[in-house]
N, C-alpha and C positions, 0 to 999 in steps of 0.2 A: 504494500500500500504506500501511497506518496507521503511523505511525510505532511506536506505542507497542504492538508486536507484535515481539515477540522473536523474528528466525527461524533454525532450522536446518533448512536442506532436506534436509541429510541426515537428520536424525532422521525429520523429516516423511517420508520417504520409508521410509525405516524402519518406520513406523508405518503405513503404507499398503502396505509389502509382508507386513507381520507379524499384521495385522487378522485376529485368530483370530475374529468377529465374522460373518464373512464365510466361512467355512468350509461351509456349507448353499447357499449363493448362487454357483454357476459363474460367472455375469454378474458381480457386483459383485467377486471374486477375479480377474476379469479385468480389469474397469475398474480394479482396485486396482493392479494390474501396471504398466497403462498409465501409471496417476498417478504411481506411484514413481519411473519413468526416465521425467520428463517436467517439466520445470522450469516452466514456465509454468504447468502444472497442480497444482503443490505450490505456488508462489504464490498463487495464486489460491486454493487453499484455508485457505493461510496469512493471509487476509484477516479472518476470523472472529475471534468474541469471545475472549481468553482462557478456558481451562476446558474450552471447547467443541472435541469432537475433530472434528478436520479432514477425517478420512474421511467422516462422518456428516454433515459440512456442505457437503463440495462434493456427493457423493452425495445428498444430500435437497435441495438445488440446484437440478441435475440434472433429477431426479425429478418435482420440482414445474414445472418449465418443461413438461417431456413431457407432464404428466400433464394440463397449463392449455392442453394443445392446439398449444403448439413444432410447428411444420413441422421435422421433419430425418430423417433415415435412422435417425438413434441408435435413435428408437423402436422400430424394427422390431426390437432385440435384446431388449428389457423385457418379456416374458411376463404384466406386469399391462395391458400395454396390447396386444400382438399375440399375447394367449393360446397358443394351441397351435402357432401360425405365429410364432413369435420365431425369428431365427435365429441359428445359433451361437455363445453366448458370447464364443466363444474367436480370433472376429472381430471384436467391438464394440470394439476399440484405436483404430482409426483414426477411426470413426465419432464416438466421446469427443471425442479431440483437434479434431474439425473442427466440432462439437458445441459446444464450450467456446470455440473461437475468434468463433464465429460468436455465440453468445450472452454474451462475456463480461461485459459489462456489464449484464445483468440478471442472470447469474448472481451479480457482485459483490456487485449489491443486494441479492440475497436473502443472501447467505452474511455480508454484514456488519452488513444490522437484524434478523435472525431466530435463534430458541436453535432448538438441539434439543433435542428431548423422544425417547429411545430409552425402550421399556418394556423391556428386557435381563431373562431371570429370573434373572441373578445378583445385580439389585439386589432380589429379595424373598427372600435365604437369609437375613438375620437375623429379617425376620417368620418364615419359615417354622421357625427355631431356636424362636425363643418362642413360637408356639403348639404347638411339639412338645413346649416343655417344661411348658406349660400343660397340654396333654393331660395326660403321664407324672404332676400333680398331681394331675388328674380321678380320671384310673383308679386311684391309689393312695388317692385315700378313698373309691372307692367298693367297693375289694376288701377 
């Protein structure tokens, strides 16, 4: 682990049971589970840049290993990769954990040289503030 990472596994974990982000995604409220009461897995996530939230880093991790073709069982919960045959969410716990064990040193590497980039539409309410206020100018000269 980098020295110069500040950790609290409880918050971390905290923060991985509390991931309102993840509310839409059964799968990833499950993995999030599993991460929380799982010490080696909030490590592990705990490895990333400051700034950079840890759910989104071991998750897009993860993701990216699957996605580059990772041989493991995990796959078969991921619905972008086993379409309409994914199976139950709310089994992929075990699968994670033996998932991350088995890849953890590549997952390291990705979680310690790579940012995330989340497009969140919470981050476009101030543009959407000022061109609403930009409208409310329009239509007031032109009424």
């Amino acid at each position: 682990m980098r020295a110069d990472i500040p950790m609290d596994l409880a918050a971390l974990a905290r923060r991985f049971a509390d991931t309102p982000e993840f509310a839409s995604s059964p799968l990833y409220q499950s993995l999030a589970r599993t991460a929380a009461r799982t010490p080696a897995l909030l490590r592990l996530a705990a490895r990333g840049r400051p700034g950079q939230d840890p759910t989104f880093r071991l998750f897009g991790a993860v993701h990216a290993l699957l996605l580059g073709g990772a041989d493991h069982p995990l796959a078969r919960y991921y619905p972008s990769i086993a379409d309409d045959a994914a199976l139950p969410p709310e089994e992929a716990g075990p699968a994670l954990l033996d998932f991350c064990t088995t890849f953890a040193h590549a997952l390291a590497a990705i979680i310690e040289t790579r940012l995330v980039q989340t497009n969140v539409v919470k981050r476009a309410m101030a543009l959407r503030l000022g061109l609403a206020a930009i409208g409310r100018q329009v239509t007031d000269r032109c009424t």
